[in-house]
C-alpha positions as CSV (number, residue, x, y, z in Angstrom):
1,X,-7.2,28.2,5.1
2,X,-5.3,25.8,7.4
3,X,-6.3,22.5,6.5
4,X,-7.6,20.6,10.2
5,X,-5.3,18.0,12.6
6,X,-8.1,15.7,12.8
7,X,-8.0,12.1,11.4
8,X,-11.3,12.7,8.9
9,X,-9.8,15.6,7.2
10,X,-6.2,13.9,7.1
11,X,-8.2,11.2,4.3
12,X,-10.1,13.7,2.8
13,X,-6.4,15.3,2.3
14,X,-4.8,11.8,1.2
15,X,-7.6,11.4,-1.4
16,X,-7.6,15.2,-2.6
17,X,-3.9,14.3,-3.2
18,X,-4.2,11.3,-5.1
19,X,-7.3,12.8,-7.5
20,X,-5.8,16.1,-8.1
21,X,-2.2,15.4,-8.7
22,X,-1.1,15.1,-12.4
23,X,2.1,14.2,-11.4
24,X,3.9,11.6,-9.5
25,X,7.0,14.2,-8.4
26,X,4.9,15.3,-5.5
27,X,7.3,14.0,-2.5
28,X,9.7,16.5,-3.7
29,X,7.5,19.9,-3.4
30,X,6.2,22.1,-1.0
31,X,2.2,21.1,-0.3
32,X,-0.9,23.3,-1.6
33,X,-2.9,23.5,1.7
34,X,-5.5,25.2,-0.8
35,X,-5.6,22.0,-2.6
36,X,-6.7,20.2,0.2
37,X,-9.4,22.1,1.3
38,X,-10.6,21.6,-2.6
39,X,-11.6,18.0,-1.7
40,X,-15.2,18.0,-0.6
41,X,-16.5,20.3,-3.4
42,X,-14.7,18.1,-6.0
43,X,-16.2,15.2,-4.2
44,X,-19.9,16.4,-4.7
45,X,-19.1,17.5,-8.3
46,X,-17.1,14.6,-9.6
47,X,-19.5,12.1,-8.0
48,X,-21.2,11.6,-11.3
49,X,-17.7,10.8,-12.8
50,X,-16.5,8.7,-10.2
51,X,-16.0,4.9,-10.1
52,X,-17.6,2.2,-8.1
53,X,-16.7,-0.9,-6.6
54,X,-19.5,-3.5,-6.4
55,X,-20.0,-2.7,-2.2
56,X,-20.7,1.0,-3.2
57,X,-24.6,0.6,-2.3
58,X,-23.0,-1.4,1.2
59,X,-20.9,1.1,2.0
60,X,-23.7,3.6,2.0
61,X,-26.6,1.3,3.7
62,X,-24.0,1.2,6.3
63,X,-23.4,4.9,6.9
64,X,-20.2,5.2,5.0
65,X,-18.5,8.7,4.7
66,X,-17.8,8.5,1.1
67,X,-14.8,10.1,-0.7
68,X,-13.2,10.3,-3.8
69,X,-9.6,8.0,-4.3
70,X,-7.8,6.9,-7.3
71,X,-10.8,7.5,-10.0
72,X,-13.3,5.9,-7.0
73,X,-15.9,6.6,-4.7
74,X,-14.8,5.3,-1.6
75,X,-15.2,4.9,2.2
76,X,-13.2,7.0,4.1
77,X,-14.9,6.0,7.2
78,X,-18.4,4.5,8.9
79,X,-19.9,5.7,12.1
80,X,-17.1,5.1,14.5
81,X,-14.4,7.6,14.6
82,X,-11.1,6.7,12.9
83,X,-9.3,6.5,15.8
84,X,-11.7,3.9,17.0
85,X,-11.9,2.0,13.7
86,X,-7.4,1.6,14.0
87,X,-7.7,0.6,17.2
88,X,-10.0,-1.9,16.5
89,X,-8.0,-3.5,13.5
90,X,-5.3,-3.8,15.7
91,X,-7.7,-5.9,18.4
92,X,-10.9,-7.3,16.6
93,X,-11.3,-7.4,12.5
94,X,-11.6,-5.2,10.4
95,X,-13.0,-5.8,6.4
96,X,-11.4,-3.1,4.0
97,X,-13.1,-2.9,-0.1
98,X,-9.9,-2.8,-1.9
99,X,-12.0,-4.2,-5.4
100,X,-10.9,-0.6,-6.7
101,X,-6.9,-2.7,-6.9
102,X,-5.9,-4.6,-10.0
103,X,-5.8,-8.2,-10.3
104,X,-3.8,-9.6,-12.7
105,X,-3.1,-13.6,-13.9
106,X,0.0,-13.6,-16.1
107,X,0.1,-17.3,-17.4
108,X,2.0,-19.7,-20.0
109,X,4.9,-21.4,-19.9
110,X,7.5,-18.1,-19.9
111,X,5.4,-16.4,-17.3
112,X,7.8,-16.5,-14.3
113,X,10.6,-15.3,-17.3
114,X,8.4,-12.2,-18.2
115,X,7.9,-11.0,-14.7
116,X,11.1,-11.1,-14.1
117,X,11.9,-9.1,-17.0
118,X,9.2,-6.2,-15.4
119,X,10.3,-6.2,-11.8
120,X,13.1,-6.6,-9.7
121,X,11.9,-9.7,-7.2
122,X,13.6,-13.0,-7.5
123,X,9.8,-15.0,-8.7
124,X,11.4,-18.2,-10.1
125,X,12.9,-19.0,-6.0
126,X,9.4,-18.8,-4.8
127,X,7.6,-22.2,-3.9
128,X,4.2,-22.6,-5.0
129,X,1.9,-21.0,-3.2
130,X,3.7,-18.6,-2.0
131,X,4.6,-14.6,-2.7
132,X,6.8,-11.6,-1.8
133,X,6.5,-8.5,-2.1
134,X,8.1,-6.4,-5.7
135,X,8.0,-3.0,-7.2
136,X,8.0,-2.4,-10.8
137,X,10.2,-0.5,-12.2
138,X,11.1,1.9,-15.3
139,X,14.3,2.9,-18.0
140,X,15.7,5.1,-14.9
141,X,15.4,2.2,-12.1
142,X,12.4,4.2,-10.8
143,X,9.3,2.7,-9.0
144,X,6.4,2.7,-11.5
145,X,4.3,0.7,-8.8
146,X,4.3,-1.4,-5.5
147,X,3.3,-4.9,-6.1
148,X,2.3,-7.8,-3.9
149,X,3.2,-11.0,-6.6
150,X,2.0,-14.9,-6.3
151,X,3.6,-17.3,-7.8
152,X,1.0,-20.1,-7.9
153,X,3.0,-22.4,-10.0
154,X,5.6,-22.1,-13.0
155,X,3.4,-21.0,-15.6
156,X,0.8,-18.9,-13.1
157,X,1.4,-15.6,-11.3
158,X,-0.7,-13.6,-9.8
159,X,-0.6,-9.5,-8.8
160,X,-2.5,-7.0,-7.5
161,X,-1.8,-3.5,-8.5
162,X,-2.8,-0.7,-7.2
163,X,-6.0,1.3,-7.9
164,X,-4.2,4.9,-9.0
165,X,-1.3,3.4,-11.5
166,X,-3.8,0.8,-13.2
167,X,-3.6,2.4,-16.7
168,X,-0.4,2.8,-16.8
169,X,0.8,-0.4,-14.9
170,X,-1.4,-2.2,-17.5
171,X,0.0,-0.1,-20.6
172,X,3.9,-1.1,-19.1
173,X,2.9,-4.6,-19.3
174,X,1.3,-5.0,-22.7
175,X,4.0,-2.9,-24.0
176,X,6.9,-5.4,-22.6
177,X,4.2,-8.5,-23.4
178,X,4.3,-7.4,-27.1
179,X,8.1,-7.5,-27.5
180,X,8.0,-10.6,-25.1
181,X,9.5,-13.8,-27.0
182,X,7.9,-16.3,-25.0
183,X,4.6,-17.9,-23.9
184,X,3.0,-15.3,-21.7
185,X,-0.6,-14.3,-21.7
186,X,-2.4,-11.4,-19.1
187,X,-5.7,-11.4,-18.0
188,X,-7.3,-8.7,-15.6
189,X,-9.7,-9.7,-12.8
190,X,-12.3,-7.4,-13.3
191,X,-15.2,-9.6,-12.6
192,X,-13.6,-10.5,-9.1
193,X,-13.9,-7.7,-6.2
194,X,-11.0,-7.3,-3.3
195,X,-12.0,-7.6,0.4
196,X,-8.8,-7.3,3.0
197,X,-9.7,-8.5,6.6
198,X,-7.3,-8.0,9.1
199,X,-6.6,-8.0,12.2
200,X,-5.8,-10.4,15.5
201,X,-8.9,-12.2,15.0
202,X,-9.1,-12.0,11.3
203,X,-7.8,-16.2,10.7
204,X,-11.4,-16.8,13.2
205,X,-13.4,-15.2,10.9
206,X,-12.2,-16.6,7.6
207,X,-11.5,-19.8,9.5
208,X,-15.1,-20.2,9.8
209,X,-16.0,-19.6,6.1
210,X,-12.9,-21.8,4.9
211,X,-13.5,-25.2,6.6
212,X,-11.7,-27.0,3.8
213,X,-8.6,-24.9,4.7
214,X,-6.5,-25.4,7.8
215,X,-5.4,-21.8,8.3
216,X,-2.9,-22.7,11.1
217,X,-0.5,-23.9,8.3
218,X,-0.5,-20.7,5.8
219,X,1.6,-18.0,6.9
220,X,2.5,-14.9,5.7
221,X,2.6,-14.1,1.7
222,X,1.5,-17.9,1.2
223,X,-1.3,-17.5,-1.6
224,X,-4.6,-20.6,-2.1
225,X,-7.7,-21.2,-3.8
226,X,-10.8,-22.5,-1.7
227,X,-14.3,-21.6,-1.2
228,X,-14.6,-19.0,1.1
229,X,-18.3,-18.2,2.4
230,X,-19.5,-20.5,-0.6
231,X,-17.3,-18.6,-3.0
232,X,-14.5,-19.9,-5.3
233,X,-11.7,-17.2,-3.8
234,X,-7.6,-16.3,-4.4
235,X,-6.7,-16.0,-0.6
236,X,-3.4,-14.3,0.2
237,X,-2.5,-14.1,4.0
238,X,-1.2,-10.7,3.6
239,X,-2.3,-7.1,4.5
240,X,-1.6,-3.4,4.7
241,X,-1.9,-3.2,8.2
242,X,0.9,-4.7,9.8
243,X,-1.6,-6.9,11.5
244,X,-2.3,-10.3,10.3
245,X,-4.9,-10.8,7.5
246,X,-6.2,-11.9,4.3
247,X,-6.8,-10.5,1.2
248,X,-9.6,-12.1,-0.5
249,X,-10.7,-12.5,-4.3
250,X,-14.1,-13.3,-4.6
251,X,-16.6,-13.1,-7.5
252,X,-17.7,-9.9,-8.0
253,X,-21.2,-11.1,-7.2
254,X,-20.2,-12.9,-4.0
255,X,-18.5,-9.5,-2.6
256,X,-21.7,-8.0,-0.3
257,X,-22.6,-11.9,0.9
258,X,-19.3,-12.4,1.8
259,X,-18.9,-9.4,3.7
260,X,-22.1,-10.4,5.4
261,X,-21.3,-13.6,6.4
262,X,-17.7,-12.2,8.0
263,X,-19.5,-10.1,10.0
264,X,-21.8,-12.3,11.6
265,X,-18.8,-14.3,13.0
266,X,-19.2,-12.5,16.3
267,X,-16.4,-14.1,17.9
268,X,-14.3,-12.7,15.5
269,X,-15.3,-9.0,16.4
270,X,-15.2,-7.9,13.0
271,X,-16.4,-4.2,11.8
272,X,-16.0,-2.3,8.5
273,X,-13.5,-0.2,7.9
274,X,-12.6,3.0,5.9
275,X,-9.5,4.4,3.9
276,X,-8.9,6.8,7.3
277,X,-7.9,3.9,9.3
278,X,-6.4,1.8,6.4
279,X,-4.0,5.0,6.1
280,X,-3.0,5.2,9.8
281,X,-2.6,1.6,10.0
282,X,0.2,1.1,7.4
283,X,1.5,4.8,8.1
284,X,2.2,2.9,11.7
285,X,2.7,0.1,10.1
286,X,6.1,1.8,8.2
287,X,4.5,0.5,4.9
288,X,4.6,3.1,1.6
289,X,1.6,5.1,0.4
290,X,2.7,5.2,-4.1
291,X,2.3,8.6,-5.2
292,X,3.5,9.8,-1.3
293,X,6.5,7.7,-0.2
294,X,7.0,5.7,-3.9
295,X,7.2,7.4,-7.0
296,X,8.8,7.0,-10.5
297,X,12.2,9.2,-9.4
298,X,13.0,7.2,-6.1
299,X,14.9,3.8,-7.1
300,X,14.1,0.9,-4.7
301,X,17.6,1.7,-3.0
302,X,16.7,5.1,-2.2
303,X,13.2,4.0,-0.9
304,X,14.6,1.5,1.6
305,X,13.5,-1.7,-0.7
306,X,16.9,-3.0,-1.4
307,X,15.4,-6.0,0.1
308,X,13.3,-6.7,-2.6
309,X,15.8,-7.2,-5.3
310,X,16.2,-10.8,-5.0
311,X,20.1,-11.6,-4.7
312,X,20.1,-13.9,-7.4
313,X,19.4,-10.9,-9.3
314,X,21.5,-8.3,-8.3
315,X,24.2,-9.9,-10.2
316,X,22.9,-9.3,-13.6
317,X,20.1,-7.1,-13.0
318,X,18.6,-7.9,-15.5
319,X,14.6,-5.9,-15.6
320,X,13.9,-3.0,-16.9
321,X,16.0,0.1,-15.1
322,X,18.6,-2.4,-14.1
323,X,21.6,-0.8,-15.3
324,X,20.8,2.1,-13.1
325,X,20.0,0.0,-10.1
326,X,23.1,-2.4,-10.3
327,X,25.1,1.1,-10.4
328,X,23.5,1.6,-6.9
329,X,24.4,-1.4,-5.2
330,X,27.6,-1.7,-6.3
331,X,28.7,2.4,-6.1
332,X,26.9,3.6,-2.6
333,X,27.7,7.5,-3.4
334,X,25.7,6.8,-6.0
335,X,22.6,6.8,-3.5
336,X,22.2,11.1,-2.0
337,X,18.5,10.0,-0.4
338,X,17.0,7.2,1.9
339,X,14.0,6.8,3.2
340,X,13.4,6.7,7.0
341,X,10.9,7.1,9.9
342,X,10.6,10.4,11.9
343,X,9.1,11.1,15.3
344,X,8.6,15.1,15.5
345,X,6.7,16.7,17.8
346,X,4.1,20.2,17.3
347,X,1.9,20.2,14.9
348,X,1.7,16.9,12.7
349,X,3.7,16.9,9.3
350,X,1.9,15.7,6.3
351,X,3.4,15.1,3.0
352,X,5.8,18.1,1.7
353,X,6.8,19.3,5.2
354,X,10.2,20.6,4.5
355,X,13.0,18.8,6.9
356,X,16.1,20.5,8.2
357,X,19.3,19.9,10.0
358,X,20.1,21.4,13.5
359,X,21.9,24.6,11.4
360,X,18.9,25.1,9.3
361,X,19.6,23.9,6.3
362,X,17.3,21.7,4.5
363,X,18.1,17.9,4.1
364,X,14.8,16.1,3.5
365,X,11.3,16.3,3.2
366,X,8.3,14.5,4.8
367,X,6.2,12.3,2.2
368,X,4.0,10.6,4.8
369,X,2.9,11.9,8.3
370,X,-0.2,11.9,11.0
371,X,-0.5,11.4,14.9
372,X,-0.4,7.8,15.6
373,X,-4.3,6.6,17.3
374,X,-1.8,3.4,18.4
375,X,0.7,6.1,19.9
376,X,-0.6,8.8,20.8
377,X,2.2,11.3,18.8
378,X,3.3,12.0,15.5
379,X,4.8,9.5,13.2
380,X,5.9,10.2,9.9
381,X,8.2,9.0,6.5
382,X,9.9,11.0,4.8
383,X,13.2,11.6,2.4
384,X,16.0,12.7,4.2
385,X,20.1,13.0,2.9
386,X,22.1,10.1,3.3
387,X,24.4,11.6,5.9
388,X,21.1,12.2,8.2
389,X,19.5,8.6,7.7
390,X,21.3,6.7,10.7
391,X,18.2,6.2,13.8
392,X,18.6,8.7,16.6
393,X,19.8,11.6,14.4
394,X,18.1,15.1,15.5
395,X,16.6,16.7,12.9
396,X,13.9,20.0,12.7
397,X,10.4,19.9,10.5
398,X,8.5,22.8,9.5
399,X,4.9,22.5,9.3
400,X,3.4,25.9,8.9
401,X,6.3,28.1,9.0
402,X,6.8,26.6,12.9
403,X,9.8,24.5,13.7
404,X,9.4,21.4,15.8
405,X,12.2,18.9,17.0
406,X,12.2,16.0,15.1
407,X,14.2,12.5,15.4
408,X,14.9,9.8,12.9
409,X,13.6,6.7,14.0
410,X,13.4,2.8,12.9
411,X,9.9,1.6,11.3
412,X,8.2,0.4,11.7
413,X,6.6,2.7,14.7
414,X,3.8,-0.2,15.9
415,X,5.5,-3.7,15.6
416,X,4.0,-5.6,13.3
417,X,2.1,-9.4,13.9
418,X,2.5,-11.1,10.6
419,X,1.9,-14.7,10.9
420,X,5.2,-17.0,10.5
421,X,6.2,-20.5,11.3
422,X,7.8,-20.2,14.6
């Protein structure tokens, strides 16, 4: 069976993805349409088996669609339509559950010296209270996992990682820890629960739980402590969105209060929202999806993250995979893919639509793709050959046997609103 255009089904399809696969190779094969349609009665028979964040009994009170993603039961969407519940983020608030992601403290003296020996970000640059973004990498140079880092001070970092690659992002780090000569230590976060709330209006709503905190002078990727809603939280001013936002650590126990207490702020408009929307948002966005658009055989060169490798770094390149990474930036022909946006029309291309030049011949393949609620059309990521990369090349996509016309395009497709100094 054809698997359904509609947002609903396009996040029971993302989950299905991301519970079936065994593999983190999929971006490079045709999809299973099949295997999509396999989501609902896996979500009914796994449910036993499936983990839950402490808003699980919210999410249902509330009328939550639940699904199954990354090992979790989780909500895919509420009452409103998912269409309704993008739109809204990117005009009101919206809270997202992201407890099922990984917090991590990495602390002692050598801490900033071990991170930098796991991922490719310049860490020991970064002020205090402040963050970037960093991708972790393996003996090949490729992307193990996508990685928000804090530095809250010399001997404190802090990371989130993300729900599907916990085990084995934890298992990479004690296996480096344990031939680490230094002072590093890692704790995990399990007794804290992850709330993002973003949107335009999302700094009115935290603003009025935070009094201590003058929000007007944290920007983007700065990180604090405070008491949020009467809660000792980790507050990043970051997001998946593209939209303002926080991302909030709060005591597991404090997780459905808060969430109450945010959503009283009626001036901030502020709504629940599911994995459907969270997916459109940062597809729009041009943000990655790992397992879709990241995976351990793309380098961050090839994924369009060259930005990431802090330039005090690319000298030496010194983390793990570097030798194959510093043979990337300094030997371009060393680098056949890239990553790049694509507007096609038809039918919308999800992950494994095949990607051809104008002769026929194939030169890419989608790993990300829906119709935009922001838009109105398709928007989509994929891999495509170097020689096809540059913004405005034409380009076909097959989705169901059926050609459409396709054109590269710059990300990301809905400008984003982060929050800098101006």
């Amino acid at each position: 069976p054809k698997p359904k255009d509609n947002f609903e089904d396009m996040a029971m399809h993302a989950a299905a993805r991301l519970l079936l696969s065994t593999t983190a190779q999929r971006a490079s094969r045709a999809v299973n349409p099949a295997a999509f349609e396999a989501v609902r009665p896996l979500a009914s028979a796994a449910a036993e088996e499936l983990k839950r964040t402490v808003l699980y009994d919210f999410h249902v009170s509330l009328g939550a669609k639940m699904v199954p993603f990354a090992g979790y039961s989780m909500p895919v969407q509420y009452k409103d339509s998912i269409i309704d519940s993008t739109k809204h983020c990117r005009s009101g608030t919206s809270i997202f559950d992201v407890a099922h992601m990984c917090g991590v403290k990495l602390h002692g003296k050598d801490a900033v010296k071990f991170v930098e020996s796991v991922v490719v970000g310049d860490i020991a640059s970064l002020k205090d209270g402040t963050g970037t973004l960093s991708v972790v990498t393996n003996d090949q140079g490729g992307i193990i996992d996508d990685t928000v880092i804090q530095k809250v001070n010399d001997e404190h970092i802090y990371l989130v990682l993300n729900a599907g690659c916990r085990d084995k992002d934890l298992a990479h780090l004690n296996k480096h820890l344990s031939a680490f000569d230094g002072d590093c230590t890692m704790h995990v976060y399990d007794e804290r629960a992850l709330l993002a709330v973003q949107g335009p209006k999302a700094h009115i709503a935290v603003q009025k739980l935070a009094p201590s905190v003058d929000l007007s002078k944290k920007y983007f990727s700065d990180f604090f402590e405070a008491e949020v809603g009467g809660y000792p939280c980790f507050v990043t001013r970051t997001g998946y969105t593209g939209e303002d936002g926080f991302e909030i650590s709060v005591p597991n126990e404090g997780a459905v209060p808060l969430c109450e207490k945010l959503l009283a702020v009626d001036e901030a408009d502020v709504r629940m929202a599911g994995l459907g929307a969270r997916d459109a948002l940062r597809l729009e966005a041009g943000l990655c999806l790992y397992g879709n658009d990241l995976d351990e055989s793309r380098t961050p060169i090839e994924a369009g993250l060259t930005w990431t490798i802090g330039k005090r770094r690319r000298e030496k390149c010194d983390f793990v995979g570097g030798s194959v990474i510093k043979a990337q930036l300094e030997d371009n022909s060393a680098v056949k893919t890239r990553r790049v946006g694509i507007l096609a029309g038809g039918a919308p291309p999800r992950n494994g639509a095949i990607v051809k030049n104008l002769e026929g011949k194939q030169v890419g393949v989608i790993t990300s793709g829906a119709m935009s609620p922001v838009l109105g059309k398709n928007v989509s990521m994929g891999y495509v050959e170097k020689a096809f990369a540059k913004a405005g090349t034409e380009l076909k996509v097959v989705v169901r046997n059926k050609e459409s016309d396709a054109v590269v395009a710059k990300m990301p497709f809905v400008p984003t609103k982060y929050y800098r100094p101006e």
